[in-house]
C-alpha positions as CSV (number, residue, x, y, z in Angstrom):
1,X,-20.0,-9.6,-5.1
2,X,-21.5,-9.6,-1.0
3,X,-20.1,-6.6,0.8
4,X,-19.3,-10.6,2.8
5,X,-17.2,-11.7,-0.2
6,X,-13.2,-11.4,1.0
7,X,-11.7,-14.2,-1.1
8,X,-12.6,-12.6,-4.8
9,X,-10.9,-9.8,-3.4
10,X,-7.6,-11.3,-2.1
11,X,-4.5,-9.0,-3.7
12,X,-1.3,-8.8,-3.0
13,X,2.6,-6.5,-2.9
14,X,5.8,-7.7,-4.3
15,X,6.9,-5.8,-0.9
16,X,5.6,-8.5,0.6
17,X,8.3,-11.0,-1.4
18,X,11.0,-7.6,-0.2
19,X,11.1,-6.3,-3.4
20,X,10.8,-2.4,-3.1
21,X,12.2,1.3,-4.4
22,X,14.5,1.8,-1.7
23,X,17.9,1.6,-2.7
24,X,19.5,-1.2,-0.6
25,X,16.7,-2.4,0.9
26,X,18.0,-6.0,0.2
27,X,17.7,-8.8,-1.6
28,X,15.5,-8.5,-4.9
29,X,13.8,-11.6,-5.9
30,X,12.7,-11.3,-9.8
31,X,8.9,-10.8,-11.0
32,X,8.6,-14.3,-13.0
33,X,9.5,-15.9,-8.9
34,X,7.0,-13.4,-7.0
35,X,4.2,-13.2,-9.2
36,X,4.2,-17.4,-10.1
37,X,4.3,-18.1,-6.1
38,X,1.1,-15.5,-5.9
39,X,-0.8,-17.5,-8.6
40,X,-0.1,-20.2,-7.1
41,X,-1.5,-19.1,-3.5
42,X,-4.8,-18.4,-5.5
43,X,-4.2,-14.8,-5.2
44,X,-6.1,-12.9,-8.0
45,X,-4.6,-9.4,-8.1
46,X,-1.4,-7.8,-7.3
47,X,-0.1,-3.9,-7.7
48,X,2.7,-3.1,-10.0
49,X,5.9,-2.8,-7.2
50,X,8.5,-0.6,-7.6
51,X,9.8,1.2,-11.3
52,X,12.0,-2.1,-13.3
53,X,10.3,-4.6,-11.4
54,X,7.5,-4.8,-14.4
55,X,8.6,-3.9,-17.9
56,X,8.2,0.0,-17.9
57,X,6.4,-0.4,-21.5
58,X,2.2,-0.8,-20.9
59,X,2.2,-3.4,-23.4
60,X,4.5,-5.6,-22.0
61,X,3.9,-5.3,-18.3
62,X,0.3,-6.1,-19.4
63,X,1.5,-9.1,-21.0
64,X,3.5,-10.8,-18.3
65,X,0.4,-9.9,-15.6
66,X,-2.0,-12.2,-17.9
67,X,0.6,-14.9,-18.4
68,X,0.0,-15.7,-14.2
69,X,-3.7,-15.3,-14.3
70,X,-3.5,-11.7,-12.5
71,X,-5.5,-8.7,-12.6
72,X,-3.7,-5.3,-12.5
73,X,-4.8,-2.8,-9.4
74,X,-2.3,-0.3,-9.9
75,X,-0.1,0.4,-6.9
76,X,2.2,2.1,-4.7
77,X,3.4,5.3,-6.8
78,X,5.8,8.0,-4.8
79,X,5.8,11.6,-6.4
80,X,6.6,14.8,-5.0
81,X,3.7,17.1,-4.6
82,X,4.7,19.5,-2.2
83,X,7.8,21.2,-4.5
84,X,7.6,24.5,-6.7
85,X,10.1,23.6,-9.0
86,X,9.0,19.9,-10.1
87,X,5.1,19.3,-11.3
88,X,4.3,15.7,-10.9
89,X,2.2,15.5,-14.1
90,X,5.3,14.9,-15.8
91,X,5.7,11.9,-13.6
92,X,2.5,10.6,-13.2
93,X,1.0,11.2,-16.9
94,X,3.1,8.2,-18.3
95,X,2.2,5.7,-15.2
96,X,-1.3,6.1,-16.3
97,X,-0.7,5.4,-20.0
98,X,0.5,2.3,-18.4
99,X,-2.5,1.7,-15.9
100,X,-4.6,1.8,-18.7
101,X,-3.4,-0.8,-20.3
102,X,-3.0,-3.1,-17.7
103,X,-6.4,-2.6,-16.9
104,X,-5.5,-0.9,-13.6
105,X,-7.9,1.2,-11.8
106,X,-6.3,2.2,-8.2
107,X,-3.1,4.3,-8.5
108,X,-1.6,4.4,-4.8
109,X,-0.4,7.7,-4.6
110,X,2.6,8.1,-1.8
111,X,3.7,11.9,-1.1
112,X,6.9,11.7,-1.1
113,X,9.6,13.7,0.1
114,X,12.6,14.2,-2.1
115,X,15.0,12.2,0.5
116,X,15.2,8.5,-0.4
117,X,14.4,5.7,2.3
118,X,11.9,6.2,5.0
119,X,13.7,7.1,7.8
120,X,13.3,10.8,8.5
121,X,10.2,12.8,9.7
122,X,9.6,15.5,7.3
123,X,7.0,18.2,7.9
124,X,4.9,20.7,5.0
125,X,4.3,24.4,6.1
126,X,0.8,26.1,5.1
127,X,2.4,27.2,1.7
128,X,3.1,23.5,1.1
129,X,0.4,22.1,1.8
130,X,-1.3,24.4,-0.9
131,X,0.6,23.2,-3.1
132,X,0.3,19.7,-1.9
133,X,-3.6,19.9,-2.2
134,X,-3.4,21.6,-5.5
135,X,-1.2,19.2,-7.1
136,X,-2.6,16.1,-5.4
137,X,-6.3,17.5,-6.8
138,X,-4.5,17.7,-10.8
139,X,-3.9,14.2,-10.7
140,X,-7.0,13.3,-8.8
141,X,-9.0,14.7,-11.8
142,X,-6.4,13.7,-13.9
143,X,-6.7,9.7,-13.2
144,X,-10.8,10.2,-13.2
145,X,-11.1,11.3,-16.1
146,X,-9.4,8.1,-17.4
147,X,-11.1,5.5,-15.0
148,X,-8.5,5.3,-12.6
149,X,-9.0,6.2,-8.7
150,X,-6.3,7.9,-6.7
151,X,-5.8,7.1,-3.2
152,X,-3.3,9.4,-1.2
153,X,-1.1,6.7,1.5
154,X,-0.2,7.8,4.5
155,X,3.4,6.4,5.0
156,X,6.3,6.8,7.9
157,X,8.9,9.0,6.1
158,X,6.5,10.8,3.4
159,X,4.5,13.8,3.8
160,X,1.5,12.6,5.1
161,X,2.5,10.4,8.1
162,X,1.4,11.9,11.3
163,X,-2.1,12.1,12.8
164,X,-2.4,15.7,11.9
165,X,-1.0,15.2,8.4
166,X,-3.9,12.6,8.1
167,X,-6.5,15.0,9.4
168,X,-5.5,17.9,6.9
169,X,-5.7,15.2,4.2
170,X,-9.3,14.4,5.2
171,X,-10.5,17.9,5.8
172,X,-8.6,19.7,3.0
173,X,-8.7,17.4,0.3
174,X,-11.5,15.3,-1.7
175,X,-9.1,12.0,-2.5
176,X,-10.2,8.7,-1.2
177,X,-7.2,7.3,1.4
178,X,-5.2,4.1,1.6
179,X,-5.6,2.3,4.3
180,X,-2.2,1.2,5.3
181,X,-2.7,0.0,9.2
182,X,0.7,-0.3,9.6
183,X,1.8,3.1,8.9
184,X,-1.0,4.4,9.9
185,X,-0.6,2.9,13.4
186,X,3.4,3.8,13.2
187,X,2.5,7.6,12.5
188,X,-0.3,7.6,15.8
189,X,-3.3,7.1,14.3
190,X,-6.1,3.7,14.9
191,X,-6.8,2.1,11.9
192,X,-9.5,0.9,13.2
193,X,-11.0,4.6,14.9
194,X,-10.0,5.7,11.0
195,X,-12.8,2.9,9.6
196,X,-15.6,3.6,12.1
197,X,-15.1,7.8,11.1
198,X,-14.2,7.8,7.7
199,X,-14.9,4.5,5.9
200,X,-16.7,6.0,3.0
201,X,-13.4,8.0,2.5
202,X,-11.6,4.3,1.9
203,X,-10.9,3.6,-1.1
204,X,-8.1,1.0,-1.0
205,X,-6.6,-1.4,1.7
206,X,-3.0,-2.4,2.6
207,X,-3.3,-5.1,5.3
208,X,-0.1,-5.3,7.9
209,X,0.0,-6.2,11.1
210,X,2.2,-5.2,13.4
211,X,4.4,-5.9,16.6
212,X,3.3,-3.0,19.0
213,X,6.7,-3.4,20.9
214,X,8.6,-2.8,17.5
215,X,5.9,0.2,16.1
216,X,6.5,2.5,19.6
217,X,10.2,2.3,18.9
218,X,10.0,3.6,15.5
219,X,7.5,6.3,16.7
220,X,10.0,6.9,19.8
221,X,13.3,7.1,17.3
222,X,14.6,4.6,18.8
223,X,14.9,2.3,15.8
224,X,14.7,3.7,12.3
225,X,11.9,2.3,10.1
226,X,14.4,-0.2,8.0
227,X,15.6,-1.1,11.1
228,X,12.2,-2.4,12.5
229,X,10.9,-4.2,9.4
230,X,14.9,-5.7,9.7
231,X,13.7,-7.0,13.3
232,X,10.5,-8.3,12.5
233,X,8.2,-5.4,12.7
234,X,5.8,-7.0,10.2
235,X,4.1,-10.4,11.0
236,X,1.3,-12.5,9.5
237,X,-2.0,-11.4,9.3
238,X,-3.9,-11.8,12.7
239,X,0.0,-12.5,14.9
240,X,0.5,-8.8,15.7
241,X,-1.3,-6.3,18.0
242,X,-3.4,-3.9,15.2
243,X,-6.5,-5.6,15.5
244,X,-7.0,-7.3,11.4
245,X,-9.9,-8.7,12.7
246,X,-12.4,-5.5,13.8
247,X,-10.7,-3.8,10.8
248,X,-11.3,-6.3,8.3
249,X,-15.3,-6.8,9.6
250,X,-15.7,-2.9,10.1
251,X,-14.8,-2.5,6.6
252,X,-17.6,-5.3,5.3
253,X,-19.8,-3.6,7.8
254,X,-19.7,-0.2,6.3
255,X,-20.0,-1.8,2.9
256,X,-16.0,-1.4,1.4
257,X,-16.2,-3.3,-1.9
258,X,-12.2,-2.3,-2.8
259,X,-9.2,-4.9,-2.6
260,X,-8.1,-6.6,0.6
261,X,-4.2,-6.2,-0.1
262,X,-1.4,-8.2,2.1
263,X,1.3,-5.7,1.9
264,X,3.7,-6.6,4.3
265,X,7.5,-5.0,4.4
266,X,9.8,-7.5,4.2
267,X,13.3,-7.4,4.0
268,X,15.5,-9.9,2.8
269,X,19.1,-10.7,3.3
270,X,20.0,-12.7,0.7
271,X,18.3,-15.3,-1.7
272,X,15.9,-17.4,0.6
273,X,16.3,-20.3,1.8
274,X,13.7,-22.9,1.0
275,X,10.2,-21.2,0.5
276,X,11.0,-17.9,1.7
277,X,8.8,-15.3,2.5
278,X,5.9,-16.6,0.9
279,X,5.1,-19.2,4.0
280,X,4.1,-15.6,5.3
281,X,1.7,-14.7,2.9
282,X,0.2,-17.9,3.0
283,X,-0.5,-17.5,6.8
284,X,-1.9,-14.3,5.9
285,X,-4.5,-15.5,3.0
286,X,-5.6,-18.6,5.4
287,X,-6.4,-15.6,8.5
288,X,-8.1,-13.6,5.7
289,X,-10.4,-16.6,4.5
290,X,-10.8,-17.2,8.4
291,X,-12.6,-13.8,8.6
292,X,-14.8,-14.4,5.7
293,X,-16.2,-17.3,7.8
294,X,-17.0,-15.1,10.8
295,X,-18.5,-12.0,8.3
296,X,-21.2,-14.3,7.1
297,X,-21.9,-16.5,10.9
């Protein structure tokens, strides 16, 4: 594979079909629907989505990953690192049974905070954030020593959203990051200032892009996180204001070789109407293939 090469490296999100962990988020279309319309796109990967979306069982959700042609890459996995009373190995020991026999090797590690939904701002004091570092470095070594990379993803609502929670991350801890440039751009911080300074700390990619408008509104409290993604927040892949483009070709540049994943929040009302959100993601794949074009000219 050319540190050029997007298109072997297309994955995708259920999220991105509105199927996430947060109860009431809408509409839940089933597994055998999303992950037959991403074979179908030519996508070759996809992560997990949320617990009873897959069959729990390693075996199984193996089983139904091969019958579409797709290769496991793990995915977005909330735990709570930051509490006294609750050790996380007890959750995360049995998702790795199950990355292991899915042949996953990215777990996508969201600190989260206790609270369901994303709409509150939650903040870690210094005796947290020891804990935080010396739980998140358990499972770190924990998932290496069974082939399996943790990345730690910044997210609006978990314990690592601001700019300064980013920046402790980076300084205090050795764990590769998810690049998420939606929430990182909701929390303050430039995706694309976070490629040029840290890309060797990148170890996966969630690809959004956003309405600016929408993003300062969130970051203002004027519109809770649901809210936004409700009103459009997330658009297709080069239609928004984060700036894919330099982010996508700074990444090749400083030689990323991870997954390109489209991982864009959607929310649906009820059961779609003709083809649904995945007219989106095909917008999105066709912009990604785009940039492939302009790596190699």
């Amino acid at each position: 594979m050319t540190s050029t090469s997007i298109t072997g490296r297309i994955a995708a999100a259920p999220i991105s079909w509105g199927v996430c962990e947060v109860p009431g988020w809408g509409y839940q279309l089933d597994a055998e629907r999303v992950l037959g319309e991403m074979s179908e796109l030519g996508v070759v990967a996809t992560e997990f989505g949320p617990a009873g979306f897959l069959p729990a069982e390693p075996a199984p959700r193996a089983a139904v990953l091969s019958r579409h042609g797709l290769q496991a890459i793990g995915g977005f996995f909330p735990v709570i690192l930051h509490d006294p009373d609750k050790d996380p190995m007890e959750a995360v020991a049995p998702e790795l049974d199950a990355y292991e026999a899915a042949g996953a090797d990215i777990m996508v590690l969201a600190a989260e905070t206790g609270v369901a939904g994303y709409d509150q701002r939650h903040e870690l004091d210094e005796a947290g954030w020891t804990l935080f570092g010396r739980n998140l470095d358990r499972i770190v070594a924990a998932a290496a020593d069974r082939g399996i990379t943790v990345v730690v993803h910044p997210h609006v609502g978990t314990m690592v959203e601001s700019t300064e929670d980013v920046q402790r991350l980076l300084e205090g801890t050795t764990a590769k990051v998810c690049l998420d440039t939606g929430h990182l751009l909701i929390g303050g911080t430039d995706p694309k200032q976070l490629v040029r300074e840290h890309a060797s700390r990148i170890g996966h990619t969630h690809l959004k892009d956003v309405r600016a408008d929408l993003a300062r509104q969130v970051q203002n409290g004027e519109l809770t996180y649901t809210d936004a993604v409700k009103a459009g927040m997330y658009v297709p892949l080069g239609q928004g204001d984060v700036g894919i483009r330099d982010i996508v070709l700074g990444l090749l540049d400083a030689g990323y070789q991870g997954w390109f994943t489209m991982e864009q929040d959607t929310i649906l009302d009820q059961a779609p109407i003709g083809e649904g959100p995945v007219a989106d993601v095909r917008q999105s794949i066709a912009y990604l293939k785009s940039l492939e074009k302009a790596a190699v000219s």
